[in-house]
C-alpha positions as CSV (number, residue, x, y, z in Angstrom):
1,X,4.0,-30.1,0.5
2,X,4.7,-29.3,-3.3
3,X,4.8,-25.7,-4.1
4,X,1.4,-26.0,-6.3
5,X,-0.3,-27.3,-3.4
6,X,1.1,-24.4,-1.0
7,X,-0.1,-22.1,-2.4
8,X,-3.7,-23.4,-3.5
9,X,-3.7,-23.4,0.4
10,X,-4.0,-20.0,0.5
11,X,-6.8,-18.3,-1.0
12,X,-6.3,-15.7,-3.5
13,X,-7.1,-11.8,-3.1
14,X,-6.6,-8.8,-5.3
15,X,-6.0,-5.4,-3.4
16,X,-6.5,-2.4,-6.1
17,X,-4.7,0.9,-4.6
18,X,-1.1,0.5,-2.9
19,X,-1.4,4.2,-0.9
20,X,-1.6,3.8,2.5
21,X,-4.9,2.5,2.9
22,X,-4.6,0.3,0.2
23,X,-1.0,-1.4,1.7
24,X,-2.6,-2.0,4.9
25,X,-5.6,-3.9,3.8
26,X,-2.9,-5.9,1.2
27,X,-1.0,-6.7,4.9
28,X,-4.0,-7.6,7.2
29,X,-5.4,-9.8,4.6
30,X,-1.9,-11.6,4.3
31,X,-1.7,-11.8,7.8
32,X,-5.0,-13.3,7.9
33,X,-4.2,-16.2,5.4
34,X,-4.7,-15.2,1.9
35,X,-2.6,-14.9,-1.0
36,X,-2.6,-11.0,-1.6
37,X,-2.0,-9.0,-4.8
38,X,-1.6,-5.6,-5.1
39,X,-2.2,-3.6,-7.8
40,X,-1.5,0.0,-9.2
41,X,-1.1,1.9,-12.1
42,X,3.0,2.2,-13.2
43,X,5.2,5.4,-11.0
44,X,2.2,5.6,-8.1
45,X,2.0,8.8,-7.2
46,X,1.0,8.2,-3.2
47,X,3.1,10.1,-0.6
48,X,3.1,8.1,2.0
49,X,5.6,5.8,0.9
50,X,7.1,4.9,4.5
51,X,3.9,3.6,5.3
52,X,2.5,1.7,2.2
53,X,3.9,-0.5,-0.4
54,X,4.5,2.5,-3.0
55,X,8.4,2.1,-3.2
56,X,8.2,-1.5,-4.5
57,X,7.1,0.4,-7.8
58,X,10.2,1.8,-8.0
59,X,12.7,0.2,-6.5
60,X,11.1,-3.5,-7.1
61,X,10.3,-4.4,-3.3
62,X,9.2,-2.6,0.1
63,X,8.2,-3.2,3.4
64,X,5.7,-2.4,5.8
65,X,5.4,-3.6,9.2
66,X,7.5,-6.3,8.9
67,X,5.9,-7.8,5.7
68,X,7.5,-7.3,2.5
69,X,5.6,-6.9,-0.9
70,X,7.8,-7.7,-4.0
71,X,7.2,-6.0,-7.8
72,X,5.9,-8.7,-10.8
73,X,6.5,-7.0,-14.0
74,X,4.4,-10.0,-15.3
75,X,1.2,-11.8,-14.1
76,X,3.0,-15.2,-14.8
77,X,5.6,-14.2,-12.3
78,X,3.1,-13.6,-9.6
79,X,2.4,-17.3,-8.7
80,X,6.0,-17.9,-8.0
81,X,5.9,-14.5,-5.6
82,X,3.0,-15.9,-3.7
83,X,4.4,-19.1,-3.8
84,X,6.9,-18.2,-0.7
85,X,3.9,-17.4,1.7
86,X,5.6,-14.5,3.5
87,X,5.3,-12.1,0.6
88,X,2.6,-10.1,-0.9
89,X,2.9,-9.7,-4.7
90,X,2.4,-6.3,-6.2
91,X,2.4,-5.5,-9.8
92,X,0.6,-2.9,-12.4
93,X,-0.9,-5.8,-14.0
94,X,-4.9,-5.4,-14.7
95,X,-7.1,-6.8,-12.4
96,X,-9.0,-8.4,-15.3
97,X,-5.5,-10.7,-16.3
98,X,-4.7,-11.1,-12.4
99,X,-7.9,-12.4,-12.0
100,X,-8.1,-14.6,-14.7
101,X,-4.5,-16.1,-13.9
102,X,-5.7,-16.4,-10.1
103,X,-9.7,-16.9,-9.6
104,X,-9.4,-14.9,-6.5
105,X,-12.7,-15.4,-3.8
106,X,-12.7,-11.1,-3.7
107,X,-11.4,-8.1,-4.7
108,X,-11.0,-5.0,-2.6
109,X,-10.6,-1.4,-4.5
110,X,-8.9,0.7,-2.1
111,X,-9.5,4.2,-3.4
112,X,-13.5,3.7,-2.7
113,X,-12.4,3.8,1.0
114,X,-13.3,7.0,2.6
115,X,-10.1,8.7,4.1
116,X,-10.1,10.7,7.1
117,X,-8.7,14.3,6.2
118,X,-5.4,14.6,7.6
119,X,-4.4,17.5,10.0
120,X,-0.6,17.7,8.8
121,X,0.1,20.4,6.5
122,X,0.1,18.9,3.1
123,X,1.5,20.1,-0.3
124,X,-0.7,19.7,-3.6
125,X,0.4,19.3,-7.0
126,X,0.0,23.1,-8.7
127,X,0.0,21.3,-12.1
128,X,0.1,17.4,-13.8
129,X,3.6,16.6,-14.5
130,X,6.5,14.5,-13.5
131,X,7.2,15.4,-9.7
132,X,11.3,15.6,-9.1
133,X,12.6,15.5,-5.5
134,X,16.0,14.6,-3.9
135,X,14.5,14.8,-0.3
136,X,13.8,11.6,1.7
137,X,10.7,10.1,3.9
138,X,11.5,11.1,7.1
139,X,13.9,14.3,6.1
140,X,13.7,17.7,8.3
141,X,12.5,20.2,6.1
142,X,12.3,24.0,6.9
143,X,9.2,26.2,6.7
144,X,9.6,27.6,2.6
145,X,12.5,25.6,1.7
146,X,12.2,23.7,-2.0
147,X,11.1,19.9,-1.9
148,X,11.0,19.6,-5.4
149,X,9.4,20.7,-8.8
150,X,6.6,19.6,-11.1
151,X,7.0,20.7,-14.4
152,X,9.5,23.5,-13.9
153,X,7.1,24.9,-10.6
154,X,8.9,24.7,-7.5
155,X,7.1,22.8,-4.4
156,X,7.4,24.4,-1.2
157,X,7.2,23.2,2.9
158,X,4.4,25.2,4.4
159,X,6.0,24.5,7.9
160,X,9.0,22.9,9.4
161,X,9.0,19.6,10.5
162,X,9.9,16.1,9.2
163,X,8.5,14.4,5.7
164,X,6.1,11.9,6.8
165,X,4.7,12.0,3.1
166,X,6.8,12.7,0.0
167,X,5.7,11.3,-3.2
168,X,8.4,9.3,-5.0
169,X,10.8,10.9,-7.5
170,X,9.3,10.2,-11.0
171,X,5.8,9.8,-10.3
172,X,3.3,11.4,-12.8
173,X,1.2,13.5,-10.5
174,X,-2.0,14.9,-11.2
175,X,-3.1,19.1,-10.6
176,X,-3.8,18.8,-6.9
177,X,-3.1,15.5,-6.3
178,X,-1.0,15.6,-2.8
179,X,2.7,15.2,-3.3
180,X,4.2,16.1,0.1
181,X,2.7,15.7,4.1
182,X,4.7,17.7,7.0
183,X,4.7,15.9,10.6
184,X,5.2,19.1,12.7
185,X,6.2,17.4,15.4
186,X,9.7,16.6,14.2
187,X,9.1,12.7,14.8
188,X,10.5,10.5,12.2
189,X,8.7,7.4,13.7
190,X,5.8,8.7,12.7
191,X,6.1,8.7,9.1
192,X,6.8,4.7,9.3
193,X,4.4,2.1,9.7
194,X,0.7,1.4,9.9
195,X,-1.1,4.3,10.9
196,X,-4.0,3.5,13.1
197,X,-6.7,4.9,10.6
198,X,-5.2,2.4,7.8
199,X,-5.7,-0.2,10.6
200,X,-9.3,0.4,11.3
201,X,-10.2,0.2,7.8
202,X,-8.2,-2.6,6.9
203,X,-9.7,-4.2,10.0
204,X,-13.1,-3.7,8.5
205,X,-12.3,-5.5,5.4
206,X,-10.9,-8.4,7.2
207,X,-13.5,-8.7,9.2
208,X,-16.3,-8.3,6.2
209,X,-13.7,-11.2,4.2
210,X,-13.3,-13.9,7.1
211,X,-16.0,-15.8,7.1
212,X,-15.4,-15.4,2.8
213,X,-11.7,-16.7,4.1
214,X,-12.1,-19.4,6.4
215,X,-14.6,-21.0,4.0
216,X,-12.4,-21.0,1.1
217,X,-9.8,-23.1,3.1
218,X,-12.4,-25.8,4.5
219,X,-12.8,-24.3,7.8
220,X,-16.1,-23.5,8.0
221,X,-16.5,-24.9,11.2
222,X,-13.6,-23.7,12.7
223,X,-12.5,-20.2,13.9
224,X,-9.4,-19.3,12.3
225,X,-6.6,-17.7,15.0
226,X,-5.5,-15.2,12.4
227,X,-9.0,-13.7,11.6
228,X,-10.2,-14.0,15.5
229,X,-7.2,-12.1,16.3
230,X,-8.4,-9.5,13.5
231,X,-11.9,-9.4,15.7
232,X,-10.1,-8.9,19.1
233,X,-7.8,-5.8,18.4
C-alpha cells in the first residue's frame, strides 16, 4: 500500500481544543479509524496536562492512553504525521488552512462541550499573564505552599494533596482561567489518563460520527469493530 493511499484510507477529522475533553475525543476518534488533527492556539493554557495532549505544545509530542499525538509547526507537515496511522497530529495551525489541506468529513470544537464542575480544589488565574511553575503533574504539594506566579502574584495550594492539574510553565493564562487542580487524595494515578467524564463525552461524539465514518470508507453496509466497540462500553 503506498503511503498516499494509507492514509486516504483513513478519513480525515479536525479536533478544535486539546484540554482534556478535547484530547479524548482526538483519541476515540483515532481509535475509531480516522485521521485526527488537533488543534489549539500556541502555549495552551489547560491544566490537565497528564490527561490531554497539552504537553505536545511544548515539548513537541505527548501521550495519552497509550496513543501519542506529535506537534506540526506546519500544515504541510501534517500529512506525513498522519501518514504513520498510529499518531494523531496536533498543531496551532487554523482550522480554515487544515481543512483546506485535508477536506476532512467533520469537525468537532471541543470547548462547546459542557464540562462537569470538578470537586477538586482548583486554583484560578488572579490576573492574565505568563504563568511560571517549577512543580510537576503528579507533585505532592502542601496546603499554602507556592506553585508558581503570574505576573509577579504568587499562586497558592488551597489543600494538600497531589497535582492532578498544573498548567504548563509558559502558558499565557487568562484572569481566572484555572491554572492548578489538587487530588486530595494523594493519588498520582489519578492525575494520568482518560478520565471517565472525557470518555462519556468523547463516546458521544464517536457515536454521533460513526455512521459519518464508516460511510466515508465504503462501509456502509458493514458495522465497523472499532465504532461498535465505541457503542458497547
Amino acid at each position: 500500500m503506498t503511503t498516499e493511499g494509507h492514509r486516504n484510507d483513513r478519513p480525515a477529522v479536525i479536533v478544535v481544543g486539546c484540554d482534556d475533553v478535547g484530547s479524548a475525543i482526538a483519541h476515540r476518534l483515532h481509535c475509531a479509524g480516522a485521521a485526527v488533527v488537533l488543534i489549539d492556539a500556541a502555549d495552551p493554557p489547560w491544566p490537565r496536562r497528564g490527561m490531554s495532549y497539552a504537553d505536545a505544545w511544548y515539548v513537541g509530542g505527548a501521550t495519552l492512553a497509550d496513543v501519542d499525538a506529535c506537534f506540526c509547526a506546519s500544515v504541510k507537515s501534517i500529512p506525513a504525521v498522519l501518514d504513520r496511522g498510529d499518531t494523531i497530529a496536533a498543531t496551532t495551525w487554523s482550522l480554515t488552512g487544515v481543512a483546506v489541506a485535508l477536506q476532512p468529513i467533520a469537525y468537532v470544537d471541543s470547548r462547546t462541550i459542557a464540562r462537569p464542575p470538578s470537586l477538586a480544589p482548583r486554583i484560578d488565574a488572579p490576573r492574565p499573564g505568563r504563568f511560571l511553575t517549577r512543580h510537576r503533574i503528579a507533585e505532592r504539594v502542601e496546603q499554602g505552599e507556592a506553585l508558581g506566579e503570574i505576573s509577579g502574584i504568587a499562586v497558592l495550594a488551597p489543600a494538600a494533596g497531589v497535582l492532578r492539574g498544573l498548567t504548563a510553565r509558559g502558558a499565557q493564562v487568562a484572569a481566572g482561567q484555572t491554572v492548578a487542580e489538587i487530588d486530595m487524595l494523594g493519588d498520582p494515578s489519578r492525575c494520568f489518563g482518560i478520565s471517565p467524564e472525557a470518555q462519556a463525552a468523547a463516546q458521544r461524539i464517536a457515536v454521533t460520527l460513526g455512521r459519518r465514518l464508516r460511510a466515508s470508507r465504503g462501509r456502509q453496509d458493514v458495522e465497523a469493530p472499532e465504532l461498535a466497540d465505541l457503542r458497547s462500553r
